[in-house]
FIGUNU-560318 format. One record per residue: residue in three letters; x, y, z of N, C-alpha, C in turn. Coordinates in steps of 0.1 Angstrom, whole numbers, padded with zeros to 4 digits, always signed. Layout:
# residues N
ALAXYZXYZXYZ...
//
This chain:
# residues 401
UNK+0527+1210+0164+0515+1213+0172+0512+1228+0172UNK+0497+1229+0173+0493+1246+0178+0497+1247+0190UNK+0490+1263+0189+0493+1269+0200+0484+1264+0212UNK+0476+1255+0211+0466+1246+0218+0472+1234+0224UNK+0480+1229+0216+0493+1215+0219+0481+1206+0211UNK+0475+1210+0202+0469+1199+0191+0468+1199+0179UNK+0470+1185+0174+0475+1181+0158+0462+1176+0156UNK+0459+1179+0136+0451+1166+0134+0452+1158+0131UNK+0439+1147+0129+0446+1134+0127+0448+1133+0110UNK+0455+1127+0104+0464+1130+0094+0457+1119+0087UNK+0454+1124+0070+0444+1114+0062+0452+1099+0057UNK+0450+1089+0064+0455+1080+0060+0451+1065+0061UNK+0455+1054+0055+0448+1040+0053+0452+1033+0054UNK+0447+1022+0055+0456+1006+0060+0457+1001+0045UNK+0468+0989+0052+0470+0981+0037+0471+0966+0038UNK+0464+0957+0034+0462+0949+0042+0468+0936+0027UNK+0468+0922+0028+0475+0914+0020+0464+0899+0019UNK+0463+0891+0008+0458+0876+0012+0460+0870-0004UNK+0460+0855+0002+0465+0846-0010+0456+0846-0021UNK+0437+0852-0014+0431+0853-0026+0432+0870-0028UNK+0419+0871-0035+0417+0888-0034+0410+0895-0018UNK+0416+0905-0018+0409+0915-0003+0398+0919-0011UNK+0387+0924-0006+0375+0927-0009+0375+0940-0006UNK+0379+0942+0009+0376+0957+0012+0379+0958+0025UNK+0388+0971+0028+0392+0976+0041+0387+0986+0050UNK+0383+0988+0058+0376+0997+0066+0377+1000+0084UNK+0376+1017+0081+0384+1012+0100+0369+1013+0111UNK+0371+1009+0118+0364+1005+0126+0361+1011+0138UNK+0376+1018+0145+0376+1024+0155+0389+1037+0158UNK+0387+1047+0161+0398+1055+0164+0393+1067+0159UNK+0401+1078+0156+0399+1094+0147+0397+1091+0136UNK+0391+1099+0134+0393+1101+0111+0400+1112+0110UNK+0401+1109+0097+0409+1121+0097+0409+1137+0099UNK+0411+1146+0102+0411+1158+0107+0404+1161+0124UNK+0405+1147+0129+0401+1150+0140+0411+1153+0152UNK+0407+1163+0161+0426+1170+0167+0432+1159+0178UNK+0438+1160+0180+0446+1149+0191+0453+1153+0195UNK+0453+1156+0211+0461+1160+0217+0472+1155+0226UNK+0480+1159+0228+0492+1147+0239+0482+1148+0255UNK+0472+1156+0261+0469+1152+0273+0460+1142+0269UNK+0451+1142+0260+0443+1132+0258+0448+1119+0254UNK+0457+1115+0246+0463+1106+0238+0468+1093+0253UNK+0474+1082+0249+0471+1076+0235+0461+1076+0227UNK+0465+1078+0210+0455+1075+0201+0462+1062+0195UNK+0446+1054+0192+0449+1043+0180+0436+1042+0171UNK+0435+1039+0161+0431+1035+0150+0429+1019+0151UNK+0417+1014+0148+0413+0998+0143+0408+0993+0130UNK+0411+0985+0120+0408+0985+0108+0405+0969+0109UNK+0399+0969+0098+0396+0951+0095+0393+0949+0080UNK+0397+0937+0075+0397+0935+0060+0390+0923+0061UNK+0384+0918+0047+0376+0909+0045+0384+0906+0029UNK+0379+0894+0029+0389+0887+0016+0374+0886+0009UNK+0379+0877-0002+0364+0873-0014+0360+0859-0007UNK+0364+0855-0004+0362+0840+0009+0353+0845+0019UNK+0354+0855+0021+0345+0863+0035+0351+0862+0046UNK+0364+0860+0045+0372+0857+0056+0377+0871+0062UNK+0380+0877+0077+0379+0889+0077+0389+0888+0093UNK+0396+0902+0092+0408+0901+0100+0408+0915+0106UNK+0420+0918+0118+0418+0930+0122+0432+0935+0127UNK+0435+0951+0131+0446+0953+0133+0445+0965+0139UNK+0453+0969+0148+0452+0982+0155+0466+0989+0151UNK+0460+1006+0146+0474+1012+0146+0475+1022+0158UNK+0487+1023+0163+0486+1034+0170+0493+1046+0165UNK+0486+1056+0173+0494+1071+0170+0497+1078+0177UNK+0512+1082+0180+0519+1087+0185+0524+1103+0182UNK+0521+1108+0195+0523+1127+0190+0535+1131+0201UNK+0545+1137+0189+0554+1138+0192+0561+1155+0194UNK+0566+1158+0206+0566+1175+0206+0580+1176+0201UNK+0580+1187+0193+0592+1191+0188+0598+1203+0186UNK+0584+1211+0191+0592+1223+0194+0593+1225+0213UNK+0609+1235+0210+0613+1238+0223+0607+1247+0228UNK+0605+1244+0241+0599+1255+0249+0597+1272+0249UNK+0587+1279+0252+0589+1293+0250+0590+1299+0259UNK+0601+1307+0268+0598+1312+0281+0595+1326+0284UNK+0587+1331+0291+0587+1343+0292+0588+1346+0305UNK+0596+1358+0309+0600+1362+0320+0595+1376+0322UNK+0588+1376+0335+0576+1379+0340+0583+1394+0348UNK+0598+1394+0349+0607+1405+0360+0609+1411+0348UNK+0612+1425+0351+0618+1437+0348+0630+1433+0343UNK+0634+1442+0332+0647+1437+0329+0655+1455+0332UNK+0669+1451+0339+0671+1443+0343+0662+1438+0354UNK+0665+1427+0366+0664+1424+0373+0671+1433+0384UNK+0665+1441+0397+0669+1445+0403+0669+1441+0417UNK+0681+1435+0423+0680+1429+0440+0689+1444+0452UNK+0677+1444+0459+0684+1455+0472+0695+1452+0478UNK+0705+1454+0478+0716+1450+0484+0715+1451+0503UNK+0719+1449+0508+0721+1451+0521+0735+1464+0524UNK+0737+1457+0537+0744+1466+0543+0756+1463+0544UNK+0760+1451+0539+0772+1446+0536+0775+1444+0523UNK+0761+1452+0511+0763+1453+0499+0766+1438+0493UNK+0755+1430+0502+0750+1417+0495+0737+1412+0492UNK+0734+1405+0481+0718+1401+0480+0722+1389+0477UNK+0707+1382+0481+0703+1366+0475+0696+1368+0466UNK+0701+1356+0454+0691+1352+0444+0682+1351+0445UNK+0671+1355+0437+0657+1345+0439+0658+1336+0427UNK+0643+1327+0430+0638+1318+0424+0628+1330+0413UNK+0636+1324+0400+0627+1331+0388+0616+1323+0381UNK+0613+1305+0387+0604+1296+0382+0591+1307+0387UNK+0590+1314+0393+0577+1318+0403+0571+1331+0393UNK+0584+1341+0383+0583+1345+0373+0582+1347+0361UNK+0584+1333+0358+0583+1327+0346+0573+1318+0339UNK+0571+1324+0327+0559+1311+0321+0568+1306+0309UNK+0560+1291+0308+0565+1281+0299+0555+1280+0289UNK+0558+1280+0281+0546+1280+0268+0553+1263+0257UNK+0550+1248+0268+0550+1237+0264+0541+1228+0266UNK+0541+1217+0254+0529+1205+0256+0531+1195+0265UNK+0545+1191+0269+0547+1179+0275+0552+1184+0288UNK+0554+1191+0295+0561+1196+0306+0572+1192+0309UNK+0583+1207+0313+0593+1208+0314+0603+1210+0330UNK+0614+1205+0332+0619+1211+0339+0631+1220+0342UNK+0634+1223+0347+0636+1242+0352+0650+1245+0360UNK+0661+1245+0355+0676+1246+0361+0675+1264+0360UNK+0682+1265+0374+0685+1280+0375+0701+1284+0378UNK+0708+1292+0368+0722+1290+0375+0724+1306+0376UNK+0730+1312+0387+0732+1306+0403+0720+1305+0412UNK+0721+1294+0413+0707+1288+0421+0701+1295+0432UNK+0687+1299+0432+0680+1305+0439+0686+1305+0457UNK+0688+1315+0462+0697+1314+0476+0709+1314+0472UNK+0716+1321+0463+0731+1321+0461+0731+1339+0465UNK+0746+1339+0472+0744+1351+0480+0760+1357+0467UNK+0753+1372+0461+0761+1377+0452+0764+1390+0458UNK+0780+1394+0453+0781+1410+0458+0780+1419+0446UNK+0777+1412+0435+0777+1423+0423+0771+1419+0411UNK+0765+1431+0401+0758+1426+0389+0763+1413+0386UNK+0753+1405+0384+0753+1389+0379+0741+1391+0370UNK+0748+1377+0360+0736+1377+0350+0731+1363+0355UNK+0716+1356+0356+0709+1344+0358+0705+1336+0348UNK+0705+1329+0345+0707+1321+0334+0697+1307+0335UNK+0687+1306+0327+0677+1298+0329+0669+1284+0319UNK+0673+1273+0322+0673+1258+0313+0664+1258+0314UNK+0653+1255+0300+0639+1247+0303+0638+1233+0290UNK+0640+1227+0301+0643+1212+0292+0625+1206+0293UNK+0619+1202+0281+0609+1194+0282+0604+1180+0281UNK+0596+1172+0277+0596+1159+0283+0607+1150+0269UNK+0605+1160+0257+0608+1153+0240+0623+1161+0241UNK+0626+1164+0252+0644+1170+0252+0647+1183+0244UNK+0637+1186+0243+0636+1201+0233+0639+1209+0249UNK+0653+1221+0244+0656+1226+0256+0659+1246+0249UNK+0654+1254+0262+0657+1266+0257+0661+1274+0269UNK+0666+1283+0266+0678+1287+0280+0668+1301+0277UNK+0673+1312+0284+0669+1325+0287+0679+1332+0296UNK+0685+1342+0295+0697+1350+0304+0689+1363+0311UNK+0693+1367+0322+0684+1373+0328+0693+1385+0336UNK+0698+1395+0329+0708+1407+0341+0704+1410+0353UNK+0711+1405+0362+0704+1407+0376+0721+1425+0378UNK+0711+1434+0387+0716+1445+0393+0716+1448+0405UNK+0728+1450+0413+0727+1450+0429+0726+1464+0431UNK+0711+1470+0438+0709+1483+0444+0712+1486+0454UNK+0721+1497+0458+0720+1502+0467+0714+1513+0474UNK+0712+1505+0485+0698+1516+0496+0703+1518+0505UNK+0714+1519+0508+0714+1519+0526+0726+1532+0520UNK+0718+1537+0532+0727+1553+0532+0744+1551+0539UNK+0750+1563+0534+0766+1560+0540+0766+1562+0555UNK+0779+1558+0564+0776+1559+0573+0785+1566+0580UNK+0784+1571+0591+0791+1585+0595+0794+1585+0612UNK+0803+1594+0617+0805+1589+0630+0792+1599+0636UNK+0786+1597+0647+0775+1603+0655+0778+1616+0659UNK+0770+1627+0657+0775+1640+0659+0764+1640+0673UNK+0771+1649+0682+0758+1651+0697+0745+1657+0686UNK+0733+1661+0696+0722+1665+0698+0728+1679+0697UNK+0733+1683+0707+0733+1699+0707+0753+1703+0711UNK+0753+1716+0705+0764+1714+0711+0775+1728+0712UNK+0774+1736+0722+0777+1750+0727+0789+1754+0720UNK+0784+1768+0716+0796+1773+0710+0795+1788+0715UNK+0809+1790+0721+0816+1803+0725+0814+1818+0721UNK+0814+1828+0721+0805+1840+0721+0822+1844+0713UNK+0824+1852+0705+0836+1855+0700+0829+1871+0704UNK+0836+1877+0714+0835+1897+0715+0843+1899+0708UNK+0839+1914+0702+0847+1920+0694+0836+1922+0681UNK+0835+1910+0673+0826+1906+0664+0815+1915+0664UNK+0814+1918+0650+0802+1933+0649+0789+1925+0657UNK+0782+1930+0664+0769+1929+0670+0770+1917+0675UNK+0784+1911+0686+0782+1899+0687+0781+1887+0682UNK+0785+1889+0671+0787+1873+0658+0793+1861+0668UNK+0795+1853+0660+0798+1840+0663+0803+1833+0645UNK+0808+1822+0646+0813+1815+0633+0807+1804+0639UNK+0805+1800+0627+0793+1781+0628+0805+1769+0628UNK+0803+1765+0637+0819+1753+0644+0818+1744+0629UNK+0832+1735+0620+0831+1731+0611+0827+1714+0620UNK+0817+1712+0615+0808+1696+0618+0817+1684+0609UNK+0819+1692+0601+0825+1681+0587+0836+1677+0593UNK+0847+1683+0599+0859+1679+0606+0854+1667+0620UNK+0843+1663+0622+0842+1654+0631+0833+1640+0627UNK+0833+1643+0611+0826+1630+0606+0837+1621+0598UNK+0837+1608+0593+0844+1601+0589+0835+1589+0579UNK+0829+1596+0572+0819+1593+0566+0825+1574+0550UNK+0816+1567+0555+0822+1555+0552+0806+1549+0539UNK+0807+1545+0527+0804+1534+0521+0809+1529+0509UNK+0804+1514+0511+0812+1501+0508+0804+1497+0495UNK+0793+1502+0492+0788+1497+0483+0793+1506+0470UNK+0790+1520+0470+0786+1527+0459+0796+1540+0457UNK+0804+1538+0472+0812+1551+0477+0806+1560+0479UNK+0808+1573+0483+0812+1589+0485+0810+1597+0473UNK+0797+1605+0475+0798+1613+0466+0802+1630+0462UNK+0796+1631+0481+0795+1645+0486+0791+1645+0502UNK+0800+1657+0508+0794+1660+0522+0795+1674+0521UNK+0779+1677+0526+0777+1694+0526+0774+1693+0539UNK+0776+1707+0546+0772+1713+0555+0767+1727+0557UNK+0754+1728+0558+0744+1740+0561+0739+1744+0572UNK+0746+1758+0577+0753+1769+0569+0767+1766+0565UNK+0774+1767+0556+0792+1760+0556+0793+1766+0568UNK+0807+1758+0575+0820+1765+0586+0823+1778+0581UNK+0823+1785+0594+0827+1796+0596+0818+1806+0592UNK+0806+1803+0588+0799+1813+0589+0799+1823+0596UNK+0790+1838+0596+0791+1844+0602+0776+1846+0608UNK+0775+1841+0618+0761+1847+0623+0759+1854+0638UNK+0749+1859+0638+0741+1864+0649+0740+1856+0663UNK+0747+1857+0667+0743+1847+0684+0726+1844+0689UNK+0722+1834+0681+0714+1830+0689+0715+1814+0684UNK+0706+1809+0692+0705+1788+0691+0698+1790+0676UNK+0708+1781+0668+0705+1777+0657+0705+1762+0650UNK+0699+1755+0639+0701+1742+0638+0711+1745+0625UNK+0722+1735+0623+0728+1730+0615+0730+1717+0607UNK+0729+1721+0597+0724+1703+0592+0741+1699+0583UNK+0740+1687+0582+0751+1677+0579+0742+1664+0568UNK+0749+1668+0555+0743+1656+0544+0754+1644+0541UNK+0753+1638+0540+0764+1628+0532+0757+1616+0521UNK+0760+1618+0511+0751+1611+0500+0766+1602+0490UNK+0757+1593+0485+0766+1578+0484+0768+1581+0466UNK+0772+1576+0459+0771+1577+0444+0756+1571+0436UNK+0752+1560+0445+0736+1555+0445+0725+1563+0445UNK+0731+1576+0453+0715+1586+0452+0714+1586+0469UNK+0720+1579+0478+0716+1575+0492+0720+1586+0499UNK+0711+1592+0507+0718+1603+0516+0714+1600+0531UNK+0727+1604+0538+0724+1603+0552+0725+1618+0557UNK+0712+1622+0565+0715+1637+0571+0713+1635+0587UNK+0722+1650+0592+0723+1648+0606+0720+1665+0612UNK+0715+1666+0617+0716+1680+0625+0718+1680+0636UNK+0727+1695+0643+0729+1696+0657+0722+1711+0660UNK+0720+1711+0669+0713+1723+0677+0724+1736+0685UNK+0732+1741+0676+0742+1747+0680+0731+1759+0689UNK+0743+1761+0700+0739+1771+0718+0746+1778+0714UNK+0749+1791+0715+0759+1801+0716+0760+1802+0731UNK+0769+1803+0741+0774+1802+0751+0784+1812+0755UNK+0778+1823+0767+0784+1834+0773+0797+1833+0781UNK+0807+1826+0782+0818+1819+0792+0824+1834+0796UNK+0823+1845+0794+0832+1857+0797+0826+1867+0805UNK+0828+1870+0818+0824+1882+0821+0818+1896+0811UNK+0808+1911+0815+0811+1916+0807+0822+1922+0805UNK+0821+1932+0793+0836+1938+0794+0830+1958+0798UNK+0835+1963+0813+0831+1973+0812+0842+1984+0805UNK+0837+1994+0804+0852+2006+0802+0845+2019+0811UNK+0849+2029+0827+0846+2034+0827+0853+2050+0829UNK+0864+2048+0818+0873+2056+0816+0869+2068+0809UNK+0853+2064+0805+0847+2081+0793+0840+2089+0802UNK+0833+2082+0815+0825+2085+0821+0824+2091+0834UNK+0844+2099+0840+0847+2101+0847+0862+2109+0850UNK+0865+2111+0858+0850+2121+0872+0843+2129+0865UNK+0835+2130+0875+0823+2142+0866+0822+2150+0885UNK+0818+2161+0876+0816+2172+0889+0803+2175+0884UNK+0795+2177+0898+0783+2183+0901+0781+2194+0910UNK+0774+2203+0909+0773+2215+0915+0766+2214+0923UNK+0772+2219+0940+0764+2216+0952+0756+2228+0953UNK+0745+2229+0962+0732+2240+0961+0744+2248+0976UNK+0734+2255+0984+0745+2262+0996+0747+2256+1006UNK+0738+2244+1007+0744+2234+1023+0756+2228+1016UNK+0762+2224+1005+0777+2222+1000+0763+2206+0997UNK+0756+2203+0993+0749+2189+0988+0745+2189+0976UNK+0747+2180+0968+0744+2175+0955+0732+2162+0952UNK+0731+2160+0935+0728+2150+0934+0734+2137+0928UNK+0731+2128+0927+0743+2121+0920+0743+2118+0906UNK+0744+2121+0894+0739+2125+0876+0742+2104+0874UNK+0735+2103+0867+0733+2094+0858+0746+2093+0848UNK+0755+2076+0852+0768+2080+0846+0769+2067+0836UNK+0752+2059+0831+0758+2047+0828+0754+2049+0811UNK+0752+2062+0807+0752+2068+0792+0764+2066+0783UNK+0774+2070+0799+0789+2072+0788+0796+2057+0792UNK+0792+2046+0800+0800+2039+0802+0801+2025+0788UNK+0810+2024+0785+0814+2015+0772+0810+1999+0778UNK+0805+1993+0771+0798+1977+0775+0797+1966+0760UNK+0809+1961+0763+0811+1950+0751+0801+1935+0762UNK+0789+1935+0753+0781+1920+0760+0773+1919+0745UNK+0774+1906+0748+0766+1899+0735+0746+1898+0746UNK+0750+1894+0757+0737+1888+0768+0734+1899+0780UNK+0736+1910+0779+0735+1917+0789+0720+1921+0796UNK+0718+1915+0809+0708+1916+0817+0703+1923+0821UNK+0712+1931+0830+0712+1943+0835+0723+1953+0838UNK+0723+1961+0840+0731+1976+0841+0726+1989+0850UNK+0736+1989+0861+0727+2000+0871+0738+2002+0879UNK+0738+2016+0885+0751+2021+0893+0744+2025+0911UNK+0754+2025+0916+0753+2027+0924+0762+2037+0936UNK+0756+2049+0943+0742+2050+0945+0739+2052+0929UNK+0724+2050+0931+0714+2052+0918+0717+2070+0918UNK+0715+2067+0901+0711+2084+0901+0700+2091+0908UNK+0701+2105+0914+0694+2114+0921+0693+2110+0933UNK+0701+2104+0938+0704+2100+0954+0714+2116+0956UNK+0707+2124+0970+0714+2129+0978+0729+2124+0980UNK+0740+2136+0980+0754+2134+0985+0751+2144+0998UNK+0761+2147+1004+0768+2158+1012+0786+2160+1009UNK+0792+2148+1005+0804+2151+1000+0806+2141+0986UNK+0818+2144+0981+0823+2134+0971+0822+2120+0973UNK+0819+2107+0962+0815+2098+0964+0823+2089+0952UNK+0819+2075+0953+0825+2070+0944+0810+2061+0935UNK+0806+2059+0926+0798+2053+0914+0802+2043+0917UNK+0795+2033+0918+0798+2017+0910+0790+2012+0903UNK+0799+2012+0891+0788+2005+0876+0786+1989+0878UNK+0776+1987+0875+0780+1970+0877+0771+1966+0864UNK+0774+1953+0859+0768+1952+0842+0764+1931+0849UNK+0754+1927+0849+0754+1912+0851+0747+1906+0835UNK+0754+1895+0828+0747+1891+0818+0737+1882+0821UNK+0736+1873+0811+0725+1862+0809+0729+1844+0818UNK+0738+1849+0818+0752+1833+0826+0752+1841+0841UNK+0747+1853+0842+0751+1855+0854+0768+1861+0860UNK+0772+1863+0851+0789+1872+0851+0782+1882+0854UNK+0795+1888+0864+0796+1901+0870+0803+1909+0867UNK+0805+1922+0862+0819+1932+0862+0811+1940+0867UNK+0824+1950+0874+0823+1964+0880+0832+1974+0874UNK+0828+1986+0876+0838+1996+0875+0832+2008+0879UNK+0843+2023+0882+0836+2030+0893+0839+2043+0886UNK+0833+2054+0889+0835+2068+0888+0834+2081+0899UNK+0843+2087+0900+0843+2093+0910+0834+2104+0906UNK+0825+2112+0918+0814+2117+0918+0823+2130+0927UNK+0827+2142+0922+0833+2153+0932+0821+2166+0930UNK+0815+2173+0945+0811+2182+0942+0819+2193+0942UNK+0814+2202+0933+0819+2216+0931+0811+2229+0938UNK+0821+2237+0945+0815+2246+0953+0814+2264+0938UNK+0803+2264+0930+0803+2275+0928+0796+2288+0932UNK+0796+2290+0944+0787+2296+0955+0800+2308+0959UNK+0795+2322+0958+0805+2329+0962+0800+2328+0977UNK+0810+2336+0987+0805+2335+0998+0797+2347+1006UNK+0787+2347+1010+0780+2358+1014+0785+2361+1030UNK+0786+2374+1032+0791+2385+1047+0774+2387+1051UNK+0772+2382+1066+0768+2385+1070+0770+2396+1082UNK+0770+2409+1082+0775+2421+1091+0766+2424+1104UNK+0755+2417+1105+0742+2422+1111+0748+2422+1125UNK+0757+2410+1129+0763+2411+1144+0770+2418+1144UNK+0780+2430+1160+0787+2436+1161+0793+2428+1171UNK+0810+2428+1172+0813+2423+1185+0822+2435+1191UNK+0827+2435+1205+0839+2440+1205+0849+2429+1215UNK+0863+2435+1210+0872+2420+1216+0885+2433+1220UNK+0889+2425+1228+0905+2435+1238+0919+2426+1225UNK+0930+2439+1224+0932+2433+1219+0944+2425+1227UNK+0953+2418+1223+0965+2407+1235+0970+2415+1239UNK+0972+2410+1253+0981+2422+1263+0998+2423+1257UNK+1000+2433+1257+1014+2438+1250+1015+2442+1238UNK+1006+2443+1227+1001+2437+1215+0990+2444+1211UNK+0996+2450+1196+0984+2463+1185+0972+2452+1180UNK+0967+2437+1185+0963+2432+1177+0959+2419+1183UNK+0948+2409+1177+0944+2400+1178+0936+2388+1170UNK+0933+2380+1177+0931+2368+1162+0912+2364+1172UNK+0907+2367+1161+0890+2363+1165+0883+2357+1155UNK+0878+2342+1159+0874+2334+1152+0855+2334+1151UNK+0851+2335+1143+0834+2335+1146+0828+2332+1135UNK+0814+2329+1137+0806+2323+1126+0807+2331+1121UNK+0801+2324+1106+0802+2337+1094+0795+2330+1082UNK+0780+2345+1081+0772+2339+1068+0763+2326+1072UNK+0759+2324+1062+0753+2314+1061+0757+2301+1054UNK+0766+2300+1050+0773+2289+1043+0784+2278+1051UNK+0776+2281+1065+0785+2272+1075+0800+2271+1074UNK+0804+2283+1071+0821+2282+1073+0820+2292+1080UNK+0834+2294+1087+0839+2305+1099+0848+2314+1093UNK+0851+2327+1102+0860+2335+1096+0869+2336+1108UNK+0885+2340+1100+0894+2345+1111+0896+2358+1107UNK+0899+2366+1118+0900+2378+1122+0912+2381+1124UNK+0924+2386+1118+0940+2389+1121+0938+2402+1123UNK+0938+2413+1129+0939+2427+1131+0960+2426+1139UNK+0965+2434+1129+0980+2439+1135+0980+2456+1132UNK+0992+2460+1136+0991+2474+1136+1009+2477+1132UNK+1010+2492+1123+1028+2491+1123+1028+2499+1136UNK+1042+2499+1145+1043+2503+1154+1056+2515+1149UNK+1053+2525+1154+1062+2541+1147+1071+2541+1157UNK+1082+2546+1151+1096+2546+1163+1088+2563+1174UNK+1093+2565+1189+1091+2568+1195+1095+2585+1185UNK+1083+2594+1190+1085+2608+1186+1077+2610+1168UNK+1074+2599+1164+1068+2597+1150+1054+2606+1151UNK+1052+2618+1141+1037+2621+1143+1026+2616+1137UNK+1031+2605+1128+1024+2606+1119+1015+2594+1117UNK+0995+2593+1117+0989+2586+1120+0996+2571+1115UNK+0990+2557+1126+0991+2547+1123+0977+2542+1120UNK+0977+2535+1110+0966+2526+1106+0971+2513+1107UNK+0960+2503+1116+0957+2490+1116+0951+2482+1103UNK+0956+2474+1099+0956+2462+1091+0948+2453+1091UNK+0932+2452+1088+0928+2438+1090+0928+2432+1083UNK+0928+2416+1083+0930+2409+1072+0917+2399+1073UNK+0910+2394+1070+0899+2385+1067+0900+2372+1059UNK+0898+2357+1068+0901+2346+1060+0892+2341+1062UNK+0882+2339+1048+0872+2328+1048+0875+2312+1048UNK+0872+2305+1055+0875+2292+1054+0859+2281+1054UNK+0859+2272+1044+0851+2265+1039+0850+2252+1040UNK+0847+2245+1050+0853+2231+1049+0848+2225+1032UNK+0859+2220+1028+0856+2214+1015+0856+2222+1003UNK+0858+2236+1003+0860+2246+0995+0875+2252+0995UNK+0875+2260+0988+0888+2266+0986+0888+2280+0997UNK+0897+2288+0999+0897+2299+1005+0897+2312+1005UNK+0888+2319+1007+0892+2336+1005+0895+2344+1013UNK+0905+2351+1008+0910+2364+1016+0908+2377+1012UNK+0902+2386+1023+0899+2400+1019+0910+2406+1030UNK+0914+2419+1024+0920+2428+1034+0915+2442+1031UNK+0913+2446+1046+0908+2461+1046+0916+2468+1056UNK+0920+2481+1055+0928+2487+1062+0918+2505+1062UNK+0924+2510+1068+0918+2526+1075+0915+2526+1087UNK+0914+2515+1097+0914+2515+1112+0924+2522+1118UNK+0922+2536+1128+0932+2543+1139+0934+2533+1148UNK+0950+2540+1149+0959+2531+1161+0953+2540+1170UNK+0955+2535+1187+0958+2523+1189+0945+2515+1185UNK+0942+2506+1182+0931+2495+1180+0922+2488+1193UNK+0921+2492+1203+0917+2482+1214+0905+2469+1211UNK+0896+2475+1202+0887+2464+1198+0883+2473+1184UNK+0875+2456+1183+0873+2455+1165+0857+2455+1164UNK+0850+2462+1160+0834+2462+1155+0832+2456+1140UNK+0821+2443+1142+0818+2439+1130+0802+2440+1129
//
């Protein structure tokens, strides 16, 4: 048969027999010859009838039977290979390949599939496919089926976000990126393990601020699973002060012995990654009257406190000025070349003492005595000066200043 599933009818004649002579044969009913005949249309028959020389006349039917002989042609309609998605337990089901397949037969055929459509496989299989027709003409077809894997590997859950400690010391406050890989346990069953990266790698070196870090893990299939966490850098430490550069410092008092207080937080040393604020106390250019103590104090971003302190001493470099303008006079102690007189003095609110003594000459001595005065400046909070003047005649009764 064609590629139509039709034959033609094939040139041929009856033969017919009698005790006299046949006259003549002729058909009466059916195809002639080259006419097509097909198996949907068929049965075909043919009817002929003979006549003798008697006139006597007879009849007979042939039939014709069309018979298929060639096997089936199949064509398969899937990709070769054939590819099924595996799951997550790195299983697929067969399909039904009748639904992709064409049959190129006259009598119709039927359709064995082995492993039968709904057969649950864990790995490349080949499918294998019978097409038997109605004349037992039979043709197979094999079909590579391939288990894909899609499902990404799988890994233990890393948090959202997840704080990491300030390392001091570290130039400009660095930090190292926590290793993420050490908390995964990365698992597949289908295709295996190919690779796990992590960006930026462990131990990086960076800059303290909130950064993301990403986590890949990819299967030998091509499959990747990625994960990021939102790493915090986290202040846990007080700051660190030092105010060992920045002290004592001396300031120079004006003549009431008062100062100001200098700005001491230039020299103080401050290891902080988060530092807020910084300010001493009293504040610079706050009035003293005497020596004082600084307190630095440094608060970060978390809210830590450190202190540390510097002593604030004034310095008196103020000579001391004699004011002479008053005169006094004083007796001196009864019995006695001499006396002790205490009085204001100057302007620099300190006092002076007055020691006047005298040498005393053994009896019949001619020779002039001079008195001794001695002068002591005293300063509260200053150091002390002493003047001595002498040329005063004995006896001394009183002292003019």
């Amino acid at each position: 048969m064609d590629a139509t599933c039709s034959v033609a009818t094939p040139l041929y004649t009856a033969a017919a027999t009698d005790n006299h002579t046949i006259d003549s044969i002729w058909q009466t009913e059916g195809p002639v010859p080259n006419d097509p005949l097909t198996l949907v249309s068929g049965p075909y028959y043919t009817k002929w009838a003979a006549v003798d020389s008697s006139g006597n006349i007879t009849t007979c039917v042939q039939w014709i039977e069309l018979i298929d002989v060639d096997a089936p042609v199949i064509t398969c309609l899937w990709p070769a290979p054939i590819e099924l998605n595996a799951d997550q337990n790195c299983a697929a089901i067969v399909p039904s390949l009748s639904s992709q397949q064409t049959y190129d037969d006259c009598s119709g055929v039927t359709v064995e599939q082995d492993p039968e459509s709904g057969t649950v496989i864990y790995g490349d299989t080949v499918i294998t496919t019978t097409v038997t027709d109605a004349f037992g003409n039979v043709s197979t077809t094999t079909d590579p089926v391939h288990l894909k894997d899609i499902t990404p590997p799988q890994h233990d859950a890393l948090p959202d976000t997840m704080e990491l400690e300030i390392e001091y010391g570290m130039p400009q406050c660095h930090a190292h990126i926590p290793d993420l890989l050490s908390f995964l346990t990365p698992v597949d069953g289908c295709s295996g393990i190919d690779h796990v990266d992590q960006t930026p790698p462990p131990n990086t070196d960076f800059v303290v601020a909130p950064q993301w870090v990403f986590v890949e893990v990819a299967d030998n299939a091509g499959n990747i699973a990625r994960d990021s966490v939102w790493v915090i850098p986290v202040d846990l430490e007080a700051p660190l002060l030092d105010c060992s550069l920045a002290g004592p410092v001396g300031v120079p008092g004006d003549g009431n012995c008062d100062a100001l207080v200098p700005n001491v937080l230039g020299a103080i040393g401050v290891d902080e990654c988060y530092l807020e604020d910084l300010y001493q106390t009293p504040a610079a250019g706050s009035p003293i009257s005497a020596d004082v103590t600084v307190v630095v104090t440094a608060v970060d971003s978390a809210g830590h406190i450190s202190t540390c302190s510097v002593d604030v001493l004034i310095t008196d470099t103020i000579t001391p000025v004699f004011n002479c303008a008053l005169s006094m006079t004083v007796n001196s102690d009864p019995g006695a070349c001499g006396t002790t007189v205490s009085l204001p003095f100057g302007s620099g609110g300190g006092y002076v003492v007055v020691v006047i003594t005298a040498i005393t000459l053994p009896p019949g001595a001619r020779s002039r005595v001079l008195p001794v005065a001695s002068f002591l400046w005293i300063r509260p909070g200053s150091s002390t000066k002493r003047r001595t003047l002498s040329g005063m005649r004995q006896p001394a009764p009183s002292v003019s200043l």
